[in-house]
Each structure stands twice: as C-alpha cells, then as structure tokens.
N, C-alpha and C positions, 0 to 999 in steps of 0.2 A: 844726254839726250837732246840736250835744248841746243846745244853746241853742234850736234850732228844737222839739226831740222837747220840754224843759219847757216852749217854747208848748201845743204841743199836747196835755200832758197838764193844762194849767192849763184849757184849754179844755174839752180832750176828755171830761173824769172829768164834770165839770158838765153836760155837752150829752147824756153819757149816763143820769146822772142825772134831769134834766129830763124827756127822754123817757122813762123808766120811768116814772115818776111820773105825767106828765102822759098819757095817751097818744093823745089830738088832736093832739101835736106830734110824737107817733113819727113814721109818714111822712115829714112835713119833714125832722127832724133827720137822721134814716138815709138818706131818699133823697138830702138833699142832698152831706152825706159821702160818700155812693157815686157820685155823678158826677162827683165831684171827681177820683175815686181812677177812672174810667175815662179821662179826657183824659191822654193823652200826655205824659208828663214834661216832652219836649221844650217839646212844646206851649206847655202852660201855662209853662213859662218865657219863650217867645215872649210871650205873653200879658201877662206881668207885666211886662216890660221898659216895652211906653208906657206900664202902668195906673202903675206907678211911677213911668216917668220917671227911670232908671238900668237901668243893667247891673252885675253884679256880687254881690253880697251881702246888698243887699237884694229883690231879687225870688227867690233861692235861697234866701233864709231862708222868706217866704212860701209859698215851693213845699213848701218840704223841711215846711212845718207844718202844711199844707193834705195834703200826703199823707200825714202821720201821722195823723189824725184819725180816717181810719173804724175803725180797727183798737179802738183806745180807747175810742172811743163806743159802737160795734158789742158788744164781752168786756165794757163796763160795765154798759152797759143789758141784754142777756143774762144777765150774773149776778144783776141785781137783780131780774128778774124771774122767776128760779126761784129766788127766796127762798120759801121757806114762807111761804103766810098765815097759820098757824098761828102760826107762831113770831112774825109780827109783832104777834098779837092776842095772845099772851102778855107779847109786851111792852109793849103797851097798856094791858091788864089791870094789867100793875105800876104803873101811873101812868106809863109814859116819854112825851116828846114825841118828835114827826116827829124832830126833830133829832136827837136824845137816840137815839133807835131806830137811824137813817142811822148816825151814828160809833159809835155801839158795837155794834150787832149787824149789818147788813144789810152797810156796809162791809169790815169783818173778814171776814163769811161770802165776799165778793165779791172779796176779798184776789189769792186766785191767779190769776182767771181775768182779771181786770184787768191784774194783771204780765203774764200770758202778751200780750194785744193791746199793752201798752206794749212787750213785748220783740219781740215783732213789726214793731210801727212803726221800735225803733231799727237795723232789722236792713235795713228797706225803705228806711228813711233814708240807710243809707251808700251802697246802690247808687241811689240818686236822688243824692246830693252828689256823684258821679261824674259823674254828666250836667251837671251846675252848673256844670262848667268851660267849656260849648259857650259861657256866657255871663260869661264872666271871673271866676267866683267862684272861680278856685283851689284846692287839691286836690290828693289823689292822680289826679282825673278830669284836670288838665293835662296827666301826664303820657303819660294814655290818648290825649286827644284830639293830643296832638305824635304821639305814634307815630302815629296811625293817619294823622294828615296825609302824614309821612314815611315810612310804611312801612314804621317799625322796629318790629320785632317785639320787640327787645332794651327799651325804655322803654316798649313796650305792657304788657309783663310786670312794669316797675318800676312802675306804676302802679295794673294788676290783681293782682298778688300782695297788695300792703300794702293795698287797700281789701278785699279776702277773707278777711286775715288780722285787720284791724280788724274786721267782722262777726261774726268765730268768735268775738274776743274777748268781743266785746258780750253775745254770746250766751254764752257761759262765765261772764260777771258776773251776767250776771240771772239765770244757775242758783246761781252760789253768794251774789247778793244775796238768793234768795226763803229763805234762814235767816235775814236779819236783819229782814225785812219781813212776814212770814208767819208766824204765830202757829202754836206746833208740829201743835198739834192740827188746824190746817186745814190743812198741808201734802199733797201729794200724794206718798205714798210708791209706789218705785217695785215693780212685781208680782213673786212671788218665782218663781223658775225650777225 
C-alpha cells in the first residue's frame, strides 16, 4: 500500500505540475485522473488481472496507484495555481529561473495543500487494499472477504477494525508529519474558540 501511495506521488506531484503549467494539457491530465477514480474498485481490478496477466499484487498495486492519483494531482495543480503572479514576477525580477522559482517559492507556498490530497489518497488507499483481497492480494481485506463468504461476523470485525484503525493512523501521521514537512510560517493554524 505505502509502496503503491510513493508511485503515485512520484507520478502525481509531476502530472500536477505539468498541467498548471501547461494548460492545454489541464483537461487531459484532470480528466483522465478523474475517470480513473470513477470505475469501480472492483472493477478495475477485474480489468488488471488479463491486462497483467496475474492476480495478486501486481494488478492491486496498479489499482491502489491509479486511485491515488487524482487527489495529488487534483491539491497540486489547485495550489499552483493560486499562487500569486505577483509573487512569481517578483521572483523573476530577482533573476530566479522556472526551476529555481518551482523549488523554492511556488513548492513551499503549495506545501499543505499538496499533503492534504497525499493524505487523502493514503486514507482511500487502505479502503481500496481491502478490496485487493477479492483478487488474492492479501490483507486485512482477506479477512473481510472469509467472513463475509462464511458469515462470520466475528473475522469480519477482525478485518475491519485493523484496516479502520490503520487509516486513523495514517491520518494522525500526516497531522503530526505536516511539522516536519511544512515550513512554520505556511502552516495552517487551527481557529481559536
């Protein structure tokens, strides 16, 4: 799973990039992302089994990378493009290059809202690696899928507790990773009461 979510942010951060930048290729990029992320979990794993030619782990890794994507690309491309012009023509004005401007101003500025769509995918991720087991990929989703063959309510529960509780987790790391990744100043402090 965690191997599937660094595809898709190797991917995703890029493809969002791209289409801010470019944006003849917005449409493509977004839409394509977005159809991806309406087919059916199941489905598409149906789908990958002959395009692969297994069952198992590789076509649940494809799935599980392919449905992280829009979240990533969707909060990158979003952020990049309410970056101030202003501020990009200030750093022009400095002499910086396209690059130079990307990694240290436009990136940074795009910090949280990027983690938020990463934290999101890793959240969607674990309830998709659950479905992964209809196709022998193993899992706490095995255990789902035996109950539910069987009946047992007892292993259906051994199954969905620890992938519910791995989600919470995930989502409790990326709150307290966005101090180590998120520069103080761009943090999102919470409203006071």
């Amino acid at each position: 799973m965690f191997i599937s979510l660094a595809a898709s942010i190797a991917v995703g951060i890029p493809l969002g990039i791209v289409a801010a930048r470019r944006p003849a290729t917005e449409g493509v990029i977004l839409g394509a992302t977005g159809v991806v992320q309406t087919i059916p979990s199941l489905a598409l794993l149906a789908i990958l089994i002959p395009l692969t030619g297994r069952i198992g782990a590789v076509p649940a890794f494809i799935a599980l990378a392919l449905y992280a994507l829009l979240p990533i690309v969707r909060n990158t491309y979003t952020a990049l493009t309410q970056i101030s012009p202003g501020m990009i023509q200030a750093a022009q004005s400095l002499g910086m290059t396209a690059g130079t401007i990307l990694q240290k101003i436009e990136l940074p500025l795009a910090a949280p809202t990027i983690l938020a769509g990463i934290k999101t995918s890793a959240v969607i991720n674990v309830g998709t690696a659950t479905i992964a087991a209809f196709i022998g990929a193993g899992g706490y989703g095995e255990r789902i899928v035996t109950g539910l063959a069987l009946n047992d309510n007892a292993l259906l529960f051994a199954g969905a507790i620890p992938a519910a509780a791995l989600a919470l987790l995930i989502e409790g790391g990326f709150r307290f990773g966005e101090r180590w990744l998120i520069p103080a100043g761009l943090r999102r402090e919470p409203a006071p009461r």
